[in-house]
C-alpha positions in Angstrom: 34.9 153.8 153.7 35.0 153.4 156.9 32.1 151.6 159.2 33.1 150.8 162.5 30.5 153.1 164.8 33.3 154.4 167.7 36.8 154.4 167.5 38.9 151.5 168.1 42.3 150.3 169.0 44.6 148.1 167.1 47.9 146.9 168.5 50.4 145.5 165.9 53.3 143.6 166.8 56.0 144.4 164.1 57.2 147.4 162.1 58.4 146.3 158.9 56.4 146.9 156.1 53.2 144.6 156.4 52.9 146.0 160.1 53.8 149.8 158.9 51.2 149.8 155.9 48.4 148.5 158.4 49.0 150.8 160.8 49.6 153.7 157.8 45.7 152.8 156.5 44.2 152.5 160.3 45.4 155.7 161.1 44.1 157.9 158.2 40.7 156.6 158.9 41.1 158.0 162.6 41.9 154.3 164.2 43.9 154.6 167.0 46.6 152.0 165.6 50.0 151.1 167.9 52.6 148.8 165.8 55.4 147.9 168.7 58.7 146.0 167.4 62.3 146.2 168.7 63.7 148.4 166.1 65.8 146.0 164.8 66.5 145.4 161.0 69.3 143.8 159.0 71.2 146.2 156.4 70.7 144.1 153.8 67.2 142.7 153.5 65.6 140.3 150.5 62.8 142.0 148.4 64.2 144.9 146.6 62.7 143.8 143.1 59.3 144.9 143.4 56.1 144.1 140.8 53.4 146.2 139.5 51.1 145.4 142.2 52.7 147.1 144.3 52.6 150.6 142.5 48.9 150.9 143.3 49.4 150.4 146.5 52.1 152.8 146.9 49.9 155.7 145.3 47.2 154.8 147.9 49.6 155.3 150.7 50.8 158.6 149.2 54.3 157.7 148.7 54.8 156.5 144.8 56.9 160.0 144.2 59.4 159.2 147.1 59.8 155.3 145.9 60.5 156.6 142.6 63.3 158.9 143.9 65.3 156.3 146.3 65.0 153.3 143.8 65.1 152.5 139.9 62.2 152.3 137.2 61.5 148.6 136.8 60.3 148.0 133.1 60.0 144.3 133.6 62.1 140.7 134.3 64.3 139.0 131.8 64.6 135.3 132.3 67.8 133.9 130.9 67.2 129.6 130.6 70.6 128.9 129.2 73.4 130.8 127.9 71.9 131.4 124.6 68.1 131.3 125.3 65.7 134.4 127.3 62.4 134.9 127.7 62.1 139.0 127.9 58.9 140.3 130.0 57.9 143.6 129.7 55.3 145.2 131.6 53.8 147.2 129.0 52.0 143.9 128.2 49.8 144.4 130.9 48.0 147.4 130.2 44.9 147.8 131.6 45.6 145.3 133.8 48.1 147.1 136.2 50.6 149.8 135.7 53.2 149.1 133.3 56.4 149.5 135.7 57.5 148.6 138.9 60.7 149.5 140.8 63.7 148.2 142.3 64.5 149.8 146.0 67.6 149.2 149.0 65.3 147.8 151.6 66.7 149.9 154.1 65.4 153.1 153.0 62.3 151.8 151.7 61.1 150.0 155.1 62.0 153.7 156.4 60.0 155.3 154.1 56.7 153.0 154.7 57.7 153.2 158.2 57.4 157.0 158.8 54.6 157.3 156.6 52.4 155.9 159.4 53.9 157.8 161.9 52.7 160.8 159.3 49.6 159.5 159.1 48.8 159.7 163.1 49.9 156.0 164.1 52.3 155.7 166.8 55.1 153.6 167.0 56.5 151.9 170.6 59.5 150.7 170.7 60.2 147.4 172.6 60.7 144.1 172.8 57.1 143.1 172.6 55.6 140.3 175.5 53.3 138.2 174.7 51.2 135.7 176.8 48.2 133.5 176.3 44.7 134.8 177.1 41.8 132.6 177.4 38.1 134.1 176.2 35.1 133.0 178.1 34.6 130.5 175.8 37.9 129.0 176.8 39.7 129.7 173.6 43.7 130.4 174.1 44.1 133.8 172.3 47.5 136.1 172.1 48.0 138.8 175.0 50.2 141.8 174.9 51.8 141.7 179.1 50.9 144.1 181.5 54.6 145.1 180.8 54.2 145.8 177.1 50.9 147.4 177.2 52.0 149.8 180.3 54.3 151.5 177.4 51.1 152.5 176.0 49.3 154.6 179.0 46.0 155.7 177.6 44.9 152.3 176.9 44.8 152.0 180.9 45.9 148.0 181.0 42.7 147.4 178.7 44.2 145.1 175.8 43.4 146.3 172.2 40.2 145.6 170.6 42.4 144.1 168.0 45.4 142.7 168.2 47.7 141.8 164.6 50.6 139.7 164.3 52.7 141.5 161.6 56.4 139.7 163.0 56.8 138.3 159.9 58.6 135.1 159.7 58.9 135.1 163.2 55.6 134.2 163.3 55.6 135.1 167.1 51.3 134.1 167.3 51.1 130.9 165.7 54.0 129.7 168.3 52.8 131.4 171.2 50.0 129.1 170.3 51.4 125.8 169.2 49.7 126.8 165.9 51.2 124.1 163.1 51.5 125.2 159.2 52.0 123.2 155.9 56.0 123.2 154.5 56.7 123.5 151.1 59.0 121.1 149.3 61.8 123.4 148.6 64.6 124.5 151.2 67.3 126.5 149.4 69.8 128.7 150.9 70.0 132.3 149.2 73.5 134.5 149.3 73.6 138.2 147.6 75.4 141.1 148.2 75.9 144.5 146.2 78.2 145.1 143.7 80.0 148.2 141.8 81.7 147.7 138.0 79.0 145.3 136.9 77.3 145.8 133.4 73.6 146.7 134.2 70.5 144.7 132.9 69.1 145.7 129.5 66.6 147.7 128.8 67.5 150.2 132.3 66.3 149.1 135.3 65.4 145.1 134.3 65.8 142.2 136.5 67.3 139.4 135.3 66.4 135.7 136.5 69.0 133.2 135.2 68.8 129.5 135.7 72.0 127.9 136.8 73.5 124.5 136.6 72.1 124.5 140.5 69.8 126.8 141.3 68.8 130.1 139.6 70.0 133.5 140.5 69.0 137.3 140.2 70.5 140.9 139.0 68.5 143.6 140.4 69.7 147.0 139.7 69.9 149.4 141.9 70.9 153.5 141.7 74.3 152.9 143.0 74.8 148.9 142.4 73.6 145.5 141.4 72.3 143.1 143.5 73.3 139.8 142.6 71.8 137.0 144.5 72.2 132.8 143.6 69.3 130.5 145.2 69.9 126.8 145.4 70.2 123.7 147.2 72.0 123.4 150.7 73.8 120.6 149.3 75.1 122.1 146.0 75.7 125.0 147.8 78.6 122.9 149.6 80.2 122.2 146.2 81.4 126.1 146.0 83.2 126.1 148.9 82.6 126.6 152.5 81.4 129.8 153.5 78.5 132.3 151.8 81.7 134.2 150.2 83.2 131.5 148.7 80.1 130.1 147.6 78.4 133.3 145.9 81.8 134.6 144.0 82.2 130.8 142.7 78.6 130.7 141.2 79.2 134.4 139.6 82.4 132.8 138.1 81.5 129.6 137.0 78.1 130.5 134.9 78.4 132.5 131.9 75.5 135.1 132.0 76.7 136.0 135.6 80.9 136.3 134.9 80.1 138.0 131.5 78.0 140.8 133.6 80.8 141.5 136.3 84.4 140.3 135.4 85.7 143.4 137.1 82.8 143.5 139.5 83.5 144.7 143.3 81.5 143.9 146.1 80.6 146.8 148.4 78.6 145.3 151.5 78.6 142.1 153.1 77.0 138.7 151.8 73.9 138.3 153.4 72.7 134.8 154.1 68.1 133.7 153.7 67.1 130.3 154.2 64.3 129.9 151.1 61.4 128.2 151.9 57.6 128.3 151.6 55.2 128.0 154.6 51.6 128.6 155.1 49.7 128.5 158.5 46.7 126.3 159.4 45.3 129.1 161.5 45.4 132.9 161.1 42.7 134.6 163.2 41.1 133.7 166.4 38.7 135.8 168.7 40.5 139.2 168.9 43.5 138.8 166.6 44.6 138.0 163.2 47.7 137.7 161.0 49.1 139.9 158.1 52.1 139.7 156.1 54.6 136.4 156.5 53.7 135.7 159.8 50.6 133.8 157.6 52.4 132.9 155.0 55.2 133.4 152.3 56.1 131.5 149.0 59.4 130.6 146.7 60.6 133.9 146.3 61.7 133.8 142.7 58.6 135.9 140.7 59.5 138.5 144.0 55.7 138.0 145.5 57.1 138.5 149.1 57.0 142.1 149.8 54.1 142.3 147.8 51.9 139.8 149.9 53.2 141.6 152.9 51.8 145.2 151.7 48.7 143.9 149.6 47.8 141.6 152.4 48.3 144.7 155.0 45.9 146.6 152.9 43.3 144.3 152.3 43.5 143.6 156.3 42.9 147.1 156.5 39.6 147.1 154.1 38.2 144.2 155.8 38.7 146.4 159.6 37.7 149.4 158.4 35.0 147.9 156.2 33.2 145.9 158.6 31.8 146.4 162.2 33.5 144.5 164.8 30.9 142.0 165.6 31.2 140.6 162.3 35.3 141.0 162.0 35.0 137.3 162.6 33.5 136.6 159.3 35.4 139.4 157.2 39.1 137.4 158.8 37.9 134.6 157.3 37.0 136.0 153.8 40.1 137.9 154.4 42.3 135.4 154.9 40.4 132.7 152.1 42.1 134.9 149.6 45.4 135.2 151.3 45.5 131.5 151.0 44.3 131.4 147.4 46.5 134.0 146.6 49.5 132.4 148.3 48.8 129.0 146.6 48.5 130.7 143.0 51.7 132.4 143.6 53.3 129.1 144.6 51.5 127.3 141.2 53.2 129.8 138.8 56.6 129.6 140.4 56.4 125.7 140.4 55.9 126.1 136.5 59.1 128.1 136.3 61.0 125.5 138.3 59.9 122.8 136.3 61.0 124.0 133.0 57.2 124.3 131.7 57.3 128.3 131.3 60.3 128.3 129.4 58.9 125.2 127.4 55.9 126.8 126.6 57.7 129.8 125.6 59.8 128.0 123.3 57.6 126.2 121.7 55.4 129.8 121.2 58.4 131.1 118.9 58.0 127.9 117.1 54.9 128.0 115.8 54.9 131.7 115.5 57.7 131.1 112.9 56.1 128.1 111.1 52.6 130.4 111.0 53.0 134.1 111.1 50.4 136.1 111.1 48.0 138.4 112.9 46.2 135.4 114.5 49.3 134.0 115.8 50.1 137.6 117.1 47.0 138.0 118.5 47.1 134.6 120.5 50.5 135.1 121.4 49.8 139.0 123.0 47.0 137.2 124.7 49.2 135.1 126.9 51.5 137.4 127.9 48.9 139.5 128.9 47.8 136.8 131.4 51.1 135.6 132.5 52.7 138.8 133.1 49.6 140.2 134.8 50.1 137.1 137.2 53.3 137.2 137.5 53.1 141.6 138.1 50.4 140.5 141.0 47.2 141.5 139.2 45.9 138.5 137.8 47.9 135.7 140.0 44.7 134.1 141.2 42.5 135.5 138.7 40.5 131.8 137.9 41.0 132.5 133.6 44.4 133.5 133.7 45.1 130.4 135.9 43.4 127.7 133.7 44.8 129.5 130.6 48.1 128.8 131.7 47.2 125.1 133.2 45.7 124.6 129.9 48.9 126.0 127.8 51.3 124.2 129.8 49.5 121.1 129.5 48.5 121.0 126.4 50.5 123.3 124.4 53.5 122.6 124.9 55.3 120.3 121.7 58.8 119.3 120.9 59.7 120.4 123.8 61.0 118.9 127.4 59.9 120.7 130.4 62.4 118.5 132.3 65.1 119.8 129.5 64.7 123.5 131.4 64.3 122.9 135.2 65.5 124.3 137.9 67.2 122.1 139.9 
């Protein structure tokens, strides 16, 4: 419900889908929201395996039927740890928790679809190659500025800068260095090639992603309505050892490692191989006095659970409640809270993909079937429905931070695991 008592005026720089869903939510509520960007997007874009999370925030946007037609029904993630070994998610083990599906999508015509549905929803879209400049407040504080250029292109506003103004470039993350704002690294920097392909066998049951761990690296199968996107993550420097260029490289790792040449032997690729750089970053700063951050220009983790688009839209709409929720004299206060969870939630993310990396999820898992052989029963299917409850909830974006399902799995991994190596499954 909305609080504020007179309308307002956001200006968000960037239209992809952290930027688009802000502006979507502001502008049903009657804000007069402005997302400026250049236009410019890649045809192939990382992100199209989505997680239940996300469904809830598709329905509040109004746009779950018109997902459903341009992409698949996701019923969950397959993770295959060596060439006779998988751990089998589905999301029906979630119920109650979050739906019980997700989808896959083509980024393209999804970031369209977000992108239009906040035009439909009264928010107007400039675009431009957006100029920034530092402000000072009275206090002396160096704060973002949109140029008397950029905001010209808006002509009601009158020169008057926004009453808020959000950062939604993404990994440009054109605020925090128009500021000199620094941000904690993560560890791992992997390179990630993927393209589409035709004459693949698809992931079982329809519509599953599959996660495979490599001898370096890990890679994914996402399928699509008219391909499979096949994508291999790993090391810079083991990347070199599959020849020189992203081609080379991603057809060698298909070829060389089982799961992925038995899918495809006759596979053909129909687009390009497009080229990420993998790594995880969080910002020491993400509001000051008349702006804030949403999406990756904050913050963005490992991408192999998929949490990335999901940030970008959950973060966009709890942005939204905390504007809409709040009067402006105390938006200084609701940032904070705002962006207290983005950091928690960003840091829980990163936990539970650290335990896939280091072999402890598949450890766990093994040792699970183990014991559930050695004791069958209904207790042991009981305790065993119980933490796949918790870890797929965290892992579908319901319970990632949730302080039980957390220390559950701390605990279990911890404690739980027996005649087993975590080491023995890492990904390296």
């Amino acid at each position: 419900m909305k609080i504020a008592s007179k309308p307002f005026r956001v200006g968000i720089v960037g239209a992809g889908p952290a930027g688009a869903t802000l502006a979507c939510l502001l502008a049903k509520e009657g804000v007069d929201a402005v997302f400026f960007d250049d236009g410019k997007r890649p045809d192939m874009v990382v992100g199209e395996s989505l997680v239940p999370r996300l469904v809830n925030v598709f329905r509040r946007l109004g746009i779950e039927d018109e997902v459903a037609k341009l992409g698949t029904y996701k019923p969950g993630v397959t993770w295959i740890f060596d060439e006779n070994d998988a751990l089998e998610l589905s999301f029906t083990a979630m119920r109650g928790v979050l739906p019980t599906y997700a989808y896959n999508v083509p980024r393209r015509p999804f970031d369209d679809l977000v992108h239009q549905t906040a035009l439909d929803a009264g928010a107007r879209f400039i675009p431009c190659d957006v100029k920034l400049e530092v402000g000072l407040t009275e206090r002396g504080e160096k704060v973002p500025r949109l140029s008397a250029e950029t905001l010209a292109l808006v002509p009601d506003w009158k020169g008057r800068q926004p009453d808020l103004l959000v950062d939604a470039s993404g990994r440009r993350r054109l605020f925090a260095k128009l500021l000199g704002i620094r941000a904690a690294i993560g560890d791992r920097k992997d390179v990630s090639h993927f393209a589409h392909y035709e004459n693949c066998t698809m992931p079982v049951p329809s519509g599953q992603t599959v996660i495979t761990r490599l001898k370096h690296g890990w890679s994914w199968r996402i399928p699509l309505r008219h391909a499979l996107s096949i994508g291999v993550v790993f090391d810079k420097d083991h990347a070199k050892q599959y020849g020189r260029t992203p081609e080379e490289q991603l057809e060698a790792v298909i070829d060389q490692n089982k799961p992925l040449a038995d899918a495809c032997p006759n596979r053909k690729r129909i687009t390009p191989v497009t080229t990420y750089a993998n790594y995880q970053l969080i910002s020491e700063q993400g509001h000051g006095d008349g702006w804030v951050c949403v999406g990756d220009s904050f913050g963005f983790v490992d991408p192999m659970l998929s949490p990335g688009l999901c940030m970008a839209m959950v973060s966009a709409e709890q942005l939204a409640d905390a504007i809409l929720q709040n009067r402006q004299d105390d938006w200084d206060k609701a940032f904070q809270q705002y962006l207290d969870w983005f950091r928690d939630m960003l840091g829980a993310w990163q936990e539970l993909v650290d335990m896939f990396y280091g072999g402890h999820i598949f450890a766990l898992q093994r040792t699970g079937t183990k014991i559930s052989q050695m004791f069958p029963g209904k207790i042991s299917m009981i305790m065993q429905r119980h933490f796949e409850k918790n870890i797929s909830g965290m892992a579908g974006g319901g319970l990632t931070n949730h302080p039980y399902s957390r220390n559950l799995l701390r605990f279990m991994t911890r404690f739980a695991i027996y005649g087993e190596e975590p080491s023995d499954y890492a990904v390296v």
